[in-house]
C-alpha positions in Angstrom: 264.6 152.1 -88.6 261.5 152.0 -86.5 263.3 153.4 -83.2 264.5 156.2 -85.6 261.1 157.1 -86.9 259.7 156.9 -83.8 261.9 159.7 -82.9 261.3 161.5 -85.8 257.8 161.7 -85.5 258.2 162.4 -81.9 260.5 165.5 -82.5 258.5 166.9 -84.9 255.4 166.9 -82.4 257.9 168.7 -79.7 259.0 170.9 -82.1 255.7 172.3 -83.4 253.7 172.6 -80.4 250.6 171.6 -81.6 250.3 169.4 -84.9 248.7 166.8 -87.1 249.3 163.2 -88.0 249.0 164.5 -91.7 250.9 167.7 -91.1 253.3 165.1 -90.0 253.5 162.6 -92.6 253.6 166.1 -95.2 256.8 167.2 -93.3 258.5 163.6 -92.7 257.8 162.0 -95.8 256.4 158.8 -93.9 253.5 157.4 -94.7 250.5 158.3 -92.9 249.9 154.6 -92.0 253.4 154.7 -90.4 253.0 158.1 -88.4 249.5 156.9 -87.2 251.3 153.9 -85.6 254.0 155.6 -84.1 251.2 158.1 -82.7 249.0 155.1 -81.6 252.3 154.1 -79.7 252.9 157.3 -77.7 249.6 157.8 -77.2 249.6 154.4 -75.5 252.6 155.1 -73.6 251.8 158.8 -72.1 254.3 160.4 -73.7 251.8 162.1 -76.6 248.4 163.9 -75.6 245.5 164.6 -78.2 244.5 168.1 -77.7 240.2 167.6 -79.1 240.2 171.7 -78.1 242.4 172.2 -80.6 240.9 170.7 -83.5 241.8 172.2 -87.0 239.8 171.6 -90.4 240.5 172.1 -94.1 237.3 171.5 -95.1 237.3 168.0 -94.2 237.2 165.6 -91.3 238.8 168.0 -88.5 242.1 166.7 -87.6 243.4 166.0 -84.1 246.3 168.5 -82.9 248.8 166.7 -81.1 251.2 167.9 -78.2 253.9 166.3 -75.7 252.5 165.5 -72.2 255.2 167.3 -70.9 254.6 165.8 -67.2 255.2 162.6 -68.6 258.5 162.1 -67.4 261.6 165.0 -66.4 264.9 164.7 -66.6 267.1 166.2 -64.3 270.2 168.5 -65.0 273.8 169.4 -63.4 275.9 172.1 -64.6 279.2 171.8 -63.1 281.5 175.0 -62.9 284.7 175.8 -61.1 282.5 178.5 -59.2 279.2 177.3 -58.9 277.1 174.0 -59.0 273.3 175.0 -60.5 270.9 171.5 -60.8 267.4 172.1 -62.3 264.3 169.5 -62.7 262.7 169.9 -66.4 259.7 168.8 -67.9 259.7 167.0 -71.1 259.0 170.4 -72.4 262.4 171.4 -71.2 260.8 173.9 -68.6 262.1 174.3 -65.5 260.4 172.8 -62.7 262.7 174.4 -60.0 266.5 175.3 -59.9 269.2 175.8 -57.2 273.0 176.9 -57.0 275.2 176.1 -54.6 278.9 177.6 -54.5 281.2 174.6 -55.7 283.0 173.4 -52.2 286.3 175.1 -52.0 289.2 173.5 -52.4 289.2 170.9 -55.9 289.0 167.3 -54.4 286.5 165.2 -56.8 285.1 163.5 -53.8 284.0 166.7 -52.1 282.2 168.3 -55.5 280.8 164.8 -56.2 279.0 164.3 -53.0 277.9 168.1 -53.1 276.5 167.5 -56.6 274.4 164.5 -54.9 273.1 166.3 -52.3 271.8 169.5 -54.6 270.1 166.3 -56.7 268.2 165.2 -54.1 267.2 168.3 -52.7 265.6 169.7 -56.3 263.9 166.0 -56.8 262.1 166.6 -53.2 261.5 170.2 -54.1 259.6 169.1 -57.2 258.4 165.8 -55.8 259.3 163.9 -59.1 258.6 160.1 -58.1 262.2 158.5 -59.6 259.9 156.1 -62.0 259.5 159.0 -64.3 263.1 160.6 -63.7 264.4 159.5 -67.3 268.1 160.4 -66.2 270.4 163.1 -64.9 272.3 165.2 -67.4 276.0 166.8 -66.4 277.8 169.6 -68.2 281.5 170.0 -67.1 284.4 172.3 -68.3 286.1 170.7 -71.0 288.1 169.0 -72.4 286.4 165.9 -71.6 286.4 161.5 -72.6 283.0 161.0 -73.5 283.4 157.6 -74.4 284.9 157.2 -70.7 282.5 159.4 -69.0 285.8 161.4 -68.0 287.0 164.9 -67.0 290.4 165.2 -68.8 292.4 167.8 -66.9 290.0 170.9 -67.3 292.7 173.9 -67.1 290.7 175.5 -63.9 290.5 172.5 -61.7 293.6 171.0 -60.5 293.7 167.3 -59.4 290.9 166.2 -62.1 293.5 164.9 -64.3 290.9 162.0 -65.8 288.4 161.4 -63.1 285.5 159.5 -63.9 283.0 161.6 -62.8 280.1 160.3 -64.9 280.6 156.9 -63.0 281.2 158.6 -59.5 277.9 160.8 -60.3 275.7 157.5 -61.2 277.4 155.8 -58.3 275.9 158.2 -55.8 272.8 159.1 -57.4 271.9 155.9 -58.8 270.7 157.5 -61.9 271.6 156.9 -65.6 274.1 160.0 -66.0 275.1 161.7 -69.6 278.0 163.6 -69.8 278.4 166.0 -71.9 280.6 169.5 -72.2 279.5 172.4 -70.6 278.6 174.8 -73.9 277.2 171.9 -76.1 275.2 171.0 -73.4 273.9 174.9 -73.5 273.5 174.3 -77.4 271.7 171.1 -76.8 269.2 173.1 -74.3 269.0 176.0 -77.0 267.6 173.3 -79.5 265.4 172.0 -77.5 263.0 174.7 -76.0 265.3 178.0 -76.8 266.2 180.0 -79.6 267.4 176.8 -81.7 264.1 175.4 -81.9 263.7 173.9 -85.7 266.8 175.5 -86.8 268.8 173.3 -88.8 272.4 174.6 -88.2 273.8 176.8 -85.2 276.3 177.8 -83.2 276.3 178.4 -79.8 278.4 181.0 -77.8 278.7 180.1 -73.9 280.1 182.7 -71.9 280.7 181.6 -68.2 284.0 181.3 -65.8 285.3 180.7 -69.3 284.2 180.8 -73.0 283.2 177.5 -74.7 281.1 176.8 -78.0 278.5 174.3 -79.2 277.2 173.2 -82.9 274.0 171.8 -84.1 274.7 170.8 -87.9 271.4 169.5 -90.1 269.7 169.4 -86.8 272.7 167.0 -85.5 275.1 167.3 -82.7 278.5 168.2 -83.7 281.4 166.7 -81.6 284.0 166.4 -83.6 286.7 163.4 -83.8 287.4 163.3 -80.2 284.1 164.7 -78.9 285.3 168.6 -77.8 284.7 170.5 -81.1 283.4 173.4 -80.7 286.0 175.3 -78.3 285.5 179.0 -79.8 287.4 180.6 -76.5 290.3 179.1 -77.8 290.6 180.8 -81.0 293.1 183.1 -81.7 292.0 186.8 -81.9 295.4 188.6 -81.6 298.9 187.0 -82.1 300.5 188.8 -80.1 298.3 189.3 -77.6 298.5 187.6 -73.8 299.4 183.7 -73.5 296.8 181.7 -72.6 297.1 178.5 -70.4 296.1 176.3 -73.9 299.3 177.3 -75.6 298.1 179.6 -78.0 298.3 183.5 -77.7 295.9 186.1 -77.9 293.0 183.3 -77.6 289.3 185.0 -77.1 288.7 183.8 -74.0 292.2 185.0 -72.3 290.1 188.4 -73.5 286.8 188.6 -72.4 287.0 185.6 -69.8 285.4 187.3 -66.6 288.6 187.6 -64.6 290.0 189.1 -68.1 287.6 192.1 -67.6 287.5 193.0 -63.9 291.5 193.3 -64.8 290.9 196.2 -67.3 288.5 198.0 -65.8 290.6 198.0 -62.8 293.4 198.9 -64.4 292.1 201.9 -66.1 290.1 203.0 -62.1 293.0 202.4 -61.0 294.2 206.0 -63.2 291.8 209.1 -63.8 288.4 208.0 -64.6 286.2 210.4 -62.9 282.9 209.9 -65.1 282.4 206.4 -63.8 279.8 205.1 -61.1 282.3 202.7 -60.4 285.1 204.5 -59.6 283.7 205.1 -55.6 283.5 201.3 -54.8 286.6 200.9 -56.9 288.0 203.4 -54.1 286.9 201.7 -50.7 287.8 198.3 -52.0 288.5 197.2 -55.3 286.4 193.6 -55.1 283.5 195.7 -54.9 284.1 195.8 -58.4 283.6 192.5 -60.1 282.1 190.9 -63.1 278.6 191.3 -61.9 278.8 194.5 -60.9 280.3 195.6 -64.1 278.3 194.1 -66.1 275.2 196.1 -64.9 277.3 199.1 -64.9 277.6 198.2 -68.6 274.3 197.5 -69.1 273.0 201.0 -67.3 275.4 202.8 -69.7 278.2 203.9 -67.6 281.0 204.9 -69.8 284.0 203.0 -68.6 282.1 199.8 -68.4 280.3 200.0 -71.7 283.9 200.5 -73.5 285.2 197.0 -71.4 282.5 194.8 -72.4 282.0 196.6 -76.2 285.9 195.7 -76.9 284.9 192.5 -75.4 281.8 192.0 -77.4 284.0 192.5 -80.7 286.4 190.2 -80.0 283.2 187.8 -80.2 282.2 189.4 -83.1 285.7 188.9 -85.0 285.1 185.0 -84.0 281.8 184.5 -84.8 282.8 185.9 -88.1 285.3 183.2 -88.7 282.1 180.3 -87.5 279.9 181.8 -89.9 283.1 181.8 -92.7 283.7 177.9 -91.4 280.7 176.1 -91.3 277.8 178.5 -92.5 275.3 178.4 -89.9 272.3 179.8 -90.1 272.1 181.4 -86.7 274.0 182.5 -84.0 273.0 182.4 -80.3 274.8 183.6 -77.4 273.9 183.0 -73.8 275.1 182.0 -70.2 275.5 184.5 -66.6 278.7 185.7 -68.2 276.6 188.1 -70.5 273.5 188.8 -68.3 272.5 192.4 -68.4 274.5 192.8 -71.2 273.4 190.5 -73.8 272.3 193.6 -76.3 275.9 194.8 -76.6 277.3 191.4 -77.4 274.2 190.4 -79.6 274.6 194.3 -81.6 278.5 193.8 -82.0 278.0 190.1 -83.3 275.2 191.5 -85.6 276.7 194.0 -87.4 280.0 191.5 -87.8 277.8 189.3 -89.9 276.1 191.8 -92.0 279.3 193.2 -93.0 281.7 190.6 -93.3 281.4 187.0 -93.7 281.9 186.1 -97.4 278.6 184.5 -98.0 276.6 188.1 -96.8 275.4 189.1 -100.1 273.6 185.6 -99.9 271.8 186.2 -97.0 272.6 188.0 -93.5 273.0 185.2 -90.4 270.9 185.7 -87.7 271.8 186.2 -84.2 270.0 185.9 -80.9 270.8 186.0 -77.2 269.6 182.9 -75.7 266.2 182.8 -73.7 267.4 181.0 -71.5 269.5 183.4 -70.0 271.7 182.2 -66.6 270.1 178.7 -67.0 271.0 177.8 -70.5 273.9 175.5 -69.0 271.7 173.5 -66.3 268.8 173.4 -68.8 271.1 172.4 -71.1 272.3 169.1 -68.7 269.1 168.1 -68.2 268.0 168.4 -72.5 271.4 166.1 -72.8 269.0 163.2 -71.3 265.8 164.3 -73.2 267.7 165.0 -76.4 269.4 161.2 -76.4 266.0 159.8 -75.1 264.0 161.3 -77.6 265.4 163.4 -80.7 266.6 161.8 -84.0 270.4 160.4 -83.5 271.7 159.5 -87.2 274.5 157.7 -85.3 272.0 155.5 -83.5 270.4 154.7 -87.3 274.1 154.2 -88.4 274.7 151.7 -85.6 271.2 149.7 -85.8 
């Protein structure tokens, strides 16, 4: 019990940004007595600063704001795609201290991606000169499915010959740093809670949009994992029955839509037939891989007409999920984030938006929110590395459970 209101306390000081020990107590329903020897504690052990410039009064003695010394220890984080490798130094702040990407070695041998992964670790801890006493741990994100309890990748459908490789072992191995594994998107969600657009908010989901489409859930300011540790896989939810086969076994599944490779196809397809009007339709021309994700996607987002259409059919396809989330499990907020939406974010967030206002069944209670994560490309990465600070720091009820 006092590990978990240590925590407690300690979250609520990360979350506010600047509070009281009696603004604490008020919120936490501790006693004051309690939160004043938890403080004592971190203060002690550098993790807590008093901030005397900050001093507020009620008309009495003027209390004593509190913030996290946020160069009190980092964490570092490793987002793992088929594509690309990113790794990223946080503060205990959850800012980014530096981040690099690497392209993901070609070919899919563990061995190779491991040892590339250890090299990009060392190179941002130089960078940011973090001595390894104050590295709490190093946070990995990976395509799903995954064995958490294993610390395995279970035969992610992109990666051939990672049929259950114990990548969380090989990473610490290598390293020799404490690694948490955790999926890709509730990594992102994770990241979201802690310095992003989930900050204090009790329940959310998370939409991550990258080589593929994955989900996260924070529930009463929880985790949510599910039985076997993979819920939240939104990508794989049905949008038309009839529509394409997708390599999970269902049809019509959202991510089979509006993956990236899904959209290149149809805008090729239709510049591929009379589409004058379009500022893609000259590169399309000279070679068609002028014409990929990226580039339509700032097509999109500069209003060119072909483009716009993709990623707006794209965009409610979300929307038709996120409507069936909100119908599920009554979340307060909606985020979406990850590269796959950069410079497009406004037609996904707009789409999703009006979705909620006009169709969930609880919508004459009150309209759920939606925001596009500001996090932006890094939600992932900053998400691997809040994996370490969120288990180190935030309130686990299964840790309470197990004490």
């Amino acid at each position: 019990m006092g590990r978990y209101n240590r925590a407690v306390v300690l979250d609520q000081i990360q979350l506010a940004d600047g509070i009281s020990r009696v603004e604490i107590a008020q919120r936490t329903g501790l006693t004051p007595q309690s939160v004043s020897g938890i403080v004592r504690r971190l203060l002690d052990e550098g993790i807590v600063r008093e901030d005397h410039a900050n001093r507020v009064s009620s008309g009495g003695k003027p209390r004593t704001t509190l913030r996290i010394n946020a160069d009190a220890g980092s964490a570092v984080g490793l987002h793992f795609d088929p594509v690309e490798l990113t790794c990223a130094v946080v503060d205990l702040l959850g800012r980014p201290l530096v981040v690099k990407r690497r392209p993901t070695p070609p070919g899919t041998d563990p061995s190779h991606v491991v040892s590339a992964m250890s090299e990009l670790v060392a190179e941002v801890l130089a960078e940011t000169d973090v001595p390894r006493s104050r590295v709490l741990g190093l946070g990995l994100a990976t395509p799903g499915p995954i064995d958490q309890d294993l610390g395995m990748i279970v035969a992610p459908p992109q990666l051939a010959n990672w049929t259950r490789v114990p990548l969380q072992r090989m990473l610490s191995d290598v390293t020799g740093l404490p690694v948490t594994l955790d999926n890709d998107a509730t990594a992102a969600a994770v990241g979201e809670r802690w310095s992003g657009a989930g900050r204090g908010v009790a329940n959310f989901a998370y939409f991550f949009f990258g080589t593929g489409i994955g989900g996260g859930l924070i529930l009463n300011h929880q985790v949510y994992r599910g039985g076997s540790l993979n819920a939240g896989e939104f990508g794989h939810s049905s949008v038309l029955p009839d529509g394409p086969e997708c390599y999970c076994g269902n049809r019509g599944c959202l991510e089979r839509l509006v993956n990236p490779s899904a959209i290149v196809a149809e805008v090729h397809r239709r510049l591929a037939g009379e589409h004058d009007g379009s500022v893609l339709s000259e590169p399309f021309e000279r070679d068609p891989a002028w014409v990929d994700h990226a580039s339509i996607r700032v097509a999109a987002g500069a209003g060119d007409p072909l483009a716009a259409e993709v990623i707006d059919r794209a965009a409610e396809h979300v929307a038709s999920i996120a409507v069936s989330v909100a119908n599920f499990v009554d979340v307060d907020l909606i985020v979406l984030g990850g590269h796959g939406i950069q410079h497009v974010e406004t037609r996904y967030t707009d789409a999703v938006a009006s979705a909620l206002a006009t169709r969930p069944l609880a919508r004459h209670i009150r309209i759920i929110d939606v925001a596009s994560s500001p996090l932006g490309a890094d939600a992932a990465v900053v998400g691997s590395a809040a994996l370490v600070l969120h288990a180190t720091y935030s309130p686990q009820l299964s840790a309470l459970l197990a004490d």
